[in-house]
C-alpha positions as CSV (number, residue, x, y, z in Angstrom):
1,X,67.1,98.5,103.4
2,X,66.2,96.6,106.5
3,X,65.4,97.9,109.9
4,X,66.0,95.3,112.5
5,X,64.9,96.9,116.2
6,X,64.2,93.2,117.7
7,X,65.7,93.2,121.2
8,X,68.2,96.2,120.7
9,X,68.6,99.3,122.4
10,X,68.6,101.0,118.7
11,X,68.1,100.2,115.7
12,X,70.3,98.7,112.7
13,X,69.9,100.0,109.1
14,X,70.5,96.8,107.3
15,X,71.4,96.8,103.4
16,X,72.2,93.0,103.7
17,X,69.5,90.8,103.2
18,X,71.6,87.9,103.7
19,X,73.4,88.3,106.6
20,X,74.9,85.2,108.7
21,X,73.7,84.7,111.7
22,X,77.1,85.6,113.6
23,X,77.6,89.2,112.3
24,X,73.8,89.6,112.8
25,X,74.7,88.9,116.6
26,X,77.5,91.1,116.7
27,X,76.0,94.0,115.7
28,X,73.1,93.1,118.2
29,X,75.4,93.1,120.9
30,X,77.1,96.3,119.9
31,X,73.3,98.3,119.3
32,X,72.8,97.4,123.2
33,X,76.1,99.4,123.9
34,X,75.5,102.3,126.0
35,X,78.0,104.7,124.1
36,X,76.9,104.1,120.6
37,X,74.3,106.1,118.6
38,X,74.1,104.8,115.4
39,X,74.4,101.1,113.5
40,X,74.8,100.2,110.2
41,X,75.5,96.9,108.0
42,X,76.6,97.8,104.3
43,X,75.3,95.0,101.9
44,X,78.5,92.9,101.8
45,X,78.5,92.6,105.7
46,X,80.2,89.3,107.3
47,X,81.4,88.7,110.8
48,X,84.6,89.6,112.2
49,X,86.6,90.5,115.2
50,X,83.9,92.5,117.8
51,X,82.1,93.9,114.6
52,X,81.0,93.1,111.2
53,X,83.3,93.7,108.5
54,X,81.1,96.4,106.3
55,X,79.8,97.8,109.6
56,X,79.5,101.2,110.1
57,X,78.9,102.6,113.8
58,X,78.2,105.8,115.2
59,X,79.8,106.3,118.9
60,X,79.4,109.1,121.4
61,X,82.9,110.1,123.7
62,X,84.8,107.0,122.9
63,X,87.1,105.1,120.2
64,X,87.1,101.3,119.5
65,X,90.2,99.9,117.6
66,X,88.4,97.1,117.0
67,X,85.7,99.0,115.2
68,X,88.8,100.1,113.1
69,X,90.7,96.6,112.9
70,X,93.8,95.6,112.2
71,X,94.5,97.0,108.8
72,X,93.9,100.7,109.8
73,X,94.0,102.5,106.1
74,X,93.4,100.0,104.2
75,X,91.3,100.9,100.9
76,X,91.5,101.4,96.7
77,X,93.0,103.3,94.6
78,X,92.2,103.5,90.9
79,X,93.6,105.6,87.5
80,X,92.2,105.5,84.3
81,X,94.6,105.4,81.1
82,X,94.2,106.2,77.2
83,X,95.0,102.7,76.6
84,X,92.4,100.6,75.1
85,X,91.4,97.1,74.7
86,X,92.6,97.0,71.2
87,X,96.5,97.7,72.6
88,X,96.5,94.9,75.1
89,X,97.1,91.9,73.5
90,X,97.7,88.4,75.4
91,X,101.4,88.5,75.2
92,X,101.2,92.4,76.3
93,X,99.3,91.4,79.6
94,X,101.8,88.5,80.3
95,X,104.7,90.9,79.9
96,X,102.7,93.2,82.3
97,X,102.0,91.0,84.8
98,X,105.7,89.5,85.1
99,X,107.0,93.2,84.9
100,X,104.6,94.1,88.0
101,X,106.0,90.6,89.8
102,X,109.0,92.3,89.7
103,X,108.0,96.0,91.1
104,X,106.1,95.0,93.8
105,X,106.6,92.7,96.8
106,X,103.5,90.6,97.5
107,X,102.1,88.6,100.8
108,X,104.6,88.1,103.5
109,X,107.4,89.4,101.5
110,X,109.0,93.4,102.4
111,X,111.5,95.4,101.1
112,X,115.3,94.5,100.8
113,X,117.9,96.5,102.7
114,X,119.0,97.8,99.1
115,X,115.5,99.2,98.6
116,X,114.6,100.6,101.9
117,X,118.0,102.3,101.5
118,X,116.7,103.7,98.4
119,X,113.4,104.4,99.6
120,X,115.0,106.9,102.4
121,X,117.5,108.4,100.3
122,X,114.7,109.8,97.9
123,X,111.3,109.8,100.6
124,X,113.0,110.8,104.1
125,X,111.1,114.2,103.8
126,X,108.0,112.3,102.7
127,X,107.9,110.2,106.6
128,X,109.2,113.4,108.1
129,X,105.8,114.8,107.2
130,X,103.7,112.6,108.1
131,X,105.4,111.8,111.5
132,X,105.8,115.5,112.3
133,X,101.7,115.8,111.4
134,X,100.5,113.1,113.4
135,X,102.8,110.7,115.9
136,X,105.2,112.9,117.0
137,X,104.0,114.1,120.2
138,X,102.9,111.0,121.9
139,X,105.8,108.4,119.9
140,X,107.8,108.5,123.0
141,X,105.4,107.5,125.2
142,X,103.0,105.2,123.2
143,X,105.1,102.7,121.3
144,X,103.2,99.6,119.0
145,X,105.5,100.3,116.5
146,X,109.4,100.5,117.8
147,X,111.0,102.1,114.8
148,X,108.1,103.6,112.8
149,X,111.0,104.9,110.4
150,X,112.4,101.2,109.5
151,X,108.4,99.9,109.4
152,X,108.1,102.9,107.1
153,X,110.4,101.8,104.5
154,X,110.5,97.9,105.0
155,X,106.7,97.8,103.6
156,X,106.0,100.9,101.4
157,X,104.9,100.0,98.1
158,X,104.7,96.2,99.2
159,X,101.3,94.9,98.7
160,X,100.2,92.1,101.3
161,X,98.4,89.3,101.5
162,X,94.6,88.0,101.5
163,X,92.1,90.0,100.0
164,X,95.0,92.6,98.6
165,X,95.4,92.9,94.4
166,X,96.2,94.4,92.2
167,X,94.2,94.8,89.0
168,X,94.3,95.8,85.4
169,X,90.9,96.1,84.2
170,X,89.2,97.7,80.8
171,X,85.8,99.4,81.2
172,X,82.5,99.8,79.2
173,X,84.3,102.0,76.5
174,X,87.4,99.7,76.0
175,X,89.5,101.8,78.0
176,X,92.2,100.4,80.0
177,X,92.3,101.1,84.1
178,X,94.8,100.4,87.0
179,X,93.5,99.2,90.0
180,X,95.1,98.6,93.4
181,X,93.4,97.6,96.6
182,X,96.1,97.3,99.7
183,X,96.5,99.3,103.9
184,X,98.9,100.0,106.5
185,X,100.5,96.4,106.4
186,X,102.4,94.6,109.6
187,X,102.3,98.8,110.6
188,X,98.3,98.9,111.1
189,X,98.1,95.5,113.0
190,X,100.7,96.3,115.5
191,X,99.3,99.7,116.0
192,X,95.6,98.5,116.4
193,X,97.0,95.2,118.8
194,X,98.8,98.1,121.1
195,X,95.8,100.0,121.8
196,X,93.4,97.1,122.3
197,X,95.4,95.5,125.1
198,X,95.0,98.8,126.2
199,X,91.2,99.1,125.8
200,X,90.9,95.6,127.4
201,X,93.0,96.4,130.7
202,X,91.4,99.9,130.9
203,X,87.6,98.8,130.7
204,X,88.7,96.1,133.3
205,X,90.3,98.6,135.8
206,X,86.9,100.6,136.0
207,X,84.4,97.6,135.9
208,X,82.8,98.6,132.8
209,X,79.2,97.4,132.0
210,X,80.8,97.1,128.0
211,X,80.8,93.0,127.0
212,X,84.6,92.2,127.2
213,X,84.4,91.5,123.2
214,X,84.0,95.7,122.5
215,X,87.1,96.9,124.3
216,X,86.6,100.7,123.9
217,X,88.9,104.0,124.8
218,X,87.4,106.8,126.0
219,X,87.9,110.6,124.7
220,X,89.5,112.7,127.0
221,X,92.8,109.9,128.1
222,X,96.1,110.2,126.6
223,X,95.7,106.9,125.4
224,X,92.7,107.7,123.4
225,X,95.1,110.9,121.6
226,X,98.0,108.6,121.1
227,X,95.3,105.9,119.4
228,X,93.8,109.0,117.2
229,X,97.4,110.3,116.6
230,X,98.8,106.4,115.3
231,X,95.8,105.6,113.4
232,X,96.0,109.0,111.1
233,X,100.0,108.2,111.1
234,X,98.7,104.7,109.6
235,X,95.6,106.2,107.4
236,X,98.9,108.5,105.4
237,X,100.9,105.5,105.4
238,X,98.6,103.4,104.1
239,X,97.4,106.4,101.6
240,X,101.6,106.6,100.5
241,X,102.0,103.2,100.2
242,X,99.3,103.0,97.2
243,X,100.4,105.9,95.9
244,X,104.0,104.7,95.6
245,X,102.7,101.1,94.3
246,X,100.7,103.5,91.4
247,X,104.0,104.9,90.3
248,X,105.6,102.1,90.1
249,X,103.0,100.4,87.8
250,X,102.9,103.3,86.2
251,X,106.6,103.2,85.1
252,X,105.8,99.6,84.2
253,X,103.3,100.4,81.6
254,X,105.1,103.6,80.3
255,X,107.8,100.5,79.6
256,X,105.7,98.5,78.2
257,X,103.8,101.8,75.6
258,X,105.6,105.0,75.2
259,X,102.5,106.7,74.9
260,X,100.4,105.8,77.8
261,X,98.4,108.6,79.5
262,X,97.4,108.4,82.9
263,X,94.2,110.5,84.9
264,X,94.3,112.1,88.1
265,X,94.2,109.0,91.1
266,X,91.0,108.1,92.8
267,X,91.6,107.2,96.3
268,X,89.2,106.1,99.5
269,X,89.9,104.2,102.4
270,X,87.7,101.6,104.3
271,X,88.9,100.9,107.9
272,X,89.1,103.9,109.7
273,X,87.2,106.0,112.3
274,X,86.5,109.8,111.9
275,X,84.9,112.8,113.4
276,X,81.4,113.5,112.1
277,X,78.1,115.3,112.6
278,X,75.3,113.3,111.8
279,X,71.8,114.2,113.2
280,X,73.0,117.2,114.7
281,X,75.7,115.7,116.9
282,X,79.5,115.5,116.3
283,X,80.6,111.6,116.8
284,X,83.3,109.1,116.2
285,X,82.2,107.0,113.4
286,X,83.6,103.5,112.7
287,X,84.1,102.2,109.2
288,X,85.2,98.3,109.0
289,X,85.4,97.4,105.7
290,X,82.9,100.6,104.6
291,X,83.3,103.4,102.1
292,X,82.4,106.9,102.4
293,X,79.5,108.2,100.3
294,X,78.6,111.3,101.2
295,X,76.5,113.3,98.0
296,X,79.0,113.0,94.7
297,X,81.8,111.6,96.8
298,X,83.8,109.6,93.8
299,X,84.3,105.7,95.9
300,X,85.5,102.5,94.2
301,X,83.7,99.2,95.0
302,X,85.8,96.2,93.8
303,X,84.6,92.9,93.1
304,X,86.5,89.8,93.3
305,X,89.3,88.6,91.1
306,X,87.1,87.2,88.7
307,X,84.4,89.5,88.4
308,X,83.6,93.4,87.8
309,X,84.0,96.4,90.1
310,X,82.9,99.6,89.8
311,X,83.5,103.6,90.3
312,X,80.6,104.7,92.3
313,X,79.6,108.5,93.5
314,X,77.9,108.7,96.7
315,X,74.5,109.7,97.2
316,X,74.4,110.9,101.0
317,X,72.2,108.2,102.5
318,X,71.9,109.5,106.4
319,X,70.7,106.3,107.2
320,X,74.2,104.3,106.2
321,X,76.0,107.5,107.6
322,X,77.4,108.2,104.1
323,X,78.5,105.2,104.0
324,X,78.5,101.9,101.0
325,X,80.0,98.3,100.9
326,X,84.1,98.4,100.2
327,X,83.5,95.6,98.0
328,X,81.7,92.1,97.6
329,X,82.0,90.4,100.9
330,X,83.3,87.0,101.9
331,X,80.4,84.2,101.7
332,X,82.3,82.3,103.9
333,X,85.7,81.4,105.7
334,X,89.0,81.0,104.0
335,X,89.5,77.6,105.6
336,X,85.8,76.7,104.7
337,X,85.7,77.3,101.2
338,X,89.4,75.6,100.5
339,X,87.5,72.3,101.8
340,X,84.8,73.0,100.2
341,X,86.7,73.8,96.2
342,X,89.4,71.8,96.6
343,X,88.0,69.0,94.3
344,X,88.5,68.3,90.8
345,X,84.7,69.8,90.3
346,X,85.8,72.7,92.4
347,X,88.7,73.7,90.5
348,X,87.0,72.9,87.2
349,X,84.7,75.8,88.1
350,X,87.3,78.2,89.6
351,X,89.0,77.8,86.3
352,X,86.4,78.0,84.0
353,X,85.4,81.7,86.1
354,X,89.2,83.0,85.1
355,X,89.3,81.9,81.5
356,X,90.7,85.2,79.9
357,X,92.5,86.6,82.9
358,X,96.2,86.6,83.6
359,X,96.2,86.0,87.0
360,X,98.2,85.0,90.3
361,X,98.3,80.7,90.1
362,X,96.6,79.2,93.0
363,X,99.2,77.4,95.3
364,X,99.5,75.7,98.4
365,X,97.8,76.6,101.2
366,X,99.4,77.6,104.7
367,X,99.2,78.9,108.2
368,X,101.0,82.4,109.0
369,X,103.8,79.9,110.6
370,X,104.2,78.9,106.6
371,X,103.3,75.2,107.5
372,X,102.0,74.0,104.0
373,X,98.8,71.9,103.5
374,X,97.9,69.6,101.2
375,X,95.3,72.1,99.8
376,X,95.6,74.6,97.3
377,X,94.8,78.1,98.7
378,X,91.5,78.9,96.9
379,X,90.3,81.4,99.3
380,X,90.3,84.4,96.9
381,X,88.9,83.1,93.6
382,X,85.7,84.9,92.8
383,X,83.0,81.8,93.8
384,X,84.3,83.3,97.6
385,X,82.8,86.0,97.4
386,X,79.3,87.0,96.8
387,X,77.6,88.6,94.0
388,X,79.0,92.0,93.0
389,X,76.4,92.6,91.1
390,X,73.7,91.7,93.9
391,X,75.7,93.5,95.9
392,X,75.5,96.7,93.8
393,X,71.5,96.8,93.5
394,X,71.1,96.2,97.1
395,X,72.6,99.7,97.3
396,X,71.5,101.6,94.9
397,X,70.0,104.1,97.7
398,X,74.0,104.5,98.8
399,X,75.7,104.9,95.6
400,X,75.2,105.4,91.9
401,X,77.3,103.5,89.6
402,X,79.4,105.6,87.2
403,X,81.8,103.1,85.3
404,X,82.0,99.4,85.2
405,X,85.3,97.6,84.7
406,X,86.4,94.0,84.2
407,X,89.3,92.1,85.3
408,X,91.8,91.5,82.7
409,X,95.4,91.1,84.7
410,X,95.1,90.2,88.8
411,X,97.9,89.9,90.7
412,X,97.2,88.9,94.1
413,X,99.1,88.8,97.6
């Protein structure tokens, strides 16, 4: 761990010893802030929108969606089965991996009318919940989301795009493990969108000091509540929607082997801001793309989809704010790396990486207007990413590993 106190108002705990120069400036910018108390970059840090993705950030009195992003909820979930090595044969994983094609809408694709119909007839009480416990009071007045019910249904148990997978993977003892890493979908980004053209046309009104790129919402306005109140509405979405993606792999497998077993589900989420004390004052801290570790907290770290992830307990590092990396970390842009692989060398060593693994075939890449290009969308094999592994011992003040697993399926968004 680094502590970097050049030109800042406070200082940043730094587990990233390689950190571009970009995030490194953001986080600069956002130690000089007058509201925030506390900074932190997890070891797979990289730069995003107004923060670091694996930031962590300590504020006093006010809320930053930003500090959230745009996938408010999104994190892991992970069960262990009785299965071992020995029962998964090639032609078992293939089966798998076209059975969970078939279960569970991936990238831009949602649930049909037949489904969401479904969906209500058997969950209605399930969103009745979780609108009555969080949006309830403020949906009539604060609206991102128009018909929360029909955004509800049309994406539970889908599982996005990007970074989002899902992953069968066997651990040190040949046992067999599901793995699924997905958020709050279309739901998050429209809810953390809302409140930040709020943020911006608030911190203008009042001539705030803040730079324009940290639009923040202070504690005490009912736009802040409405923010809180949408964000845990998201976090139990997003929590749901994994849950409801487990069962249905689940079912696949209890298809695929009568006997399969299944442990209790390990879940954490990595973009979300909560109430905490830390150094003997209560205050909103911002996870982006960070996991809780608080002491013997039970996290999962994934790698990419070529390389090993791990279940972790926490150790209660103050200095992180319980917090580790959510996973590997980008070691560059999507559109930089596709230029960079997309030769017959690169591919040669993409392949070589996945030899083994039934996974999602790498085609062409396009915009979020679908406009193809002549390159192959590369931007999620594992030579994207940085070293897991490298990653792990630059934490091992934050977390202790407790399994290791391996990709053996990977189905991606």
């Amino acid at each position: 761990m680094n502590v970097i106190n050049e030109n800042t108002k406070i200082p940043i705990f730094s587990w990233c010893p390689d950190i571009e120069t970009g995030a490194m400036e953001q986080m600069k910018v956002i130690a000089n802030t007058p509201f925030v108390t506390h900074c932190a970059l997890m070891p797979d840090a990289h730069q995003g929108a107004s923060m670091p993705i694996g930031g962590v950030v300590a504020c006093n009195d006010v809320i930053v969606p930003n500090f959230v992003g745009v996938d408010i909820g999104c994190g892991m979930c992970a069960i262990k089965t009785n299965l071992t090595v020995d029962s998964m044969t090639r032609e078992h994983m293939e089966s798998l991996y076209t059975r969970f094609n078939r279960s569970i809408p991936v990238g831009f694709n949602r649930n049909t009318p037949e489904i969401q119909k479904k969906l209500q007839e058997n969950f209605i009480d399930k969103y009745t919940y979780i609108y009555d416990k969080t949006i309830s009071k403020v949906d009539a007045v604060f609206k991102p989301v128009q018909n929360s019910m029909f955004s509800f249904f049309e994406q539970c148990g889908t599982l996005g795009g990007g970074n989002h997978f899902l992953e069968i993977q066997k651990d040190e003892n040949g046992f067999i493990w599901i793995m699924i890493h997905s958020g709050s979908r279309n739901l998050g980004m429209k809810i953390c969108e809302y409140f930040n053209k709020i943020a911006i046309t608030s911190n203008k009104k009042y001539y705030s000091c803040v730079p324009e790129s940290i639009p923040f919402l202070p504690l005490g306005m009912e736009e802040t509540n409405a923010y809180i109140q949408w964000m845990k509405f998201a976090l139990q979405f997003a929590f749901f929607n994994r849950k409801l993606m487990m069962d249905y792999i689940m079912k696949d497998f209890i298809a695929e082997y009568k006997k399969v077993t299944f442990d209790d589900m390990i879940n954490i989420h990595h973009n979300y801001a909560n109430l905490e004390s830390h150094f003997g004052k209560n205050v909103w801290v911002h996870r982006k793309g960070a996991t809780f570790a608080g002491e013997n907290n039970i996290g999962i770290i994934p790698g990419s989809m070529g390389t090993s992830s791990y279940i972790v307990e926490g150790l209660g590092n103050t200095k992180s704010l319980l917090s580790s990396s959510h996973g590997a970390g980008r070691t560059m842009s999507r559109t930089a790396f596709n230029i960079k692989m997309n030769s017959v060398e690169g591919m040669d060593e993409i392949n070589k990486s996945l030899e083994g693994i039934v996974h999602t075939k790498f085609e062409k890449e396009s915009s979020r207007k679908k406009k193809p290009s002549e390159m192959l969308d590369v931007s999620e094999a594992p030579q994207a990413y940085k070293n897991i592994d490298q990653v792990m011992e630059n934490q091992k003040d934050l977390v202790k590993i407790v399994t290791k697993l391996s990709p053996m399926i990977s189905m991606k968004g």
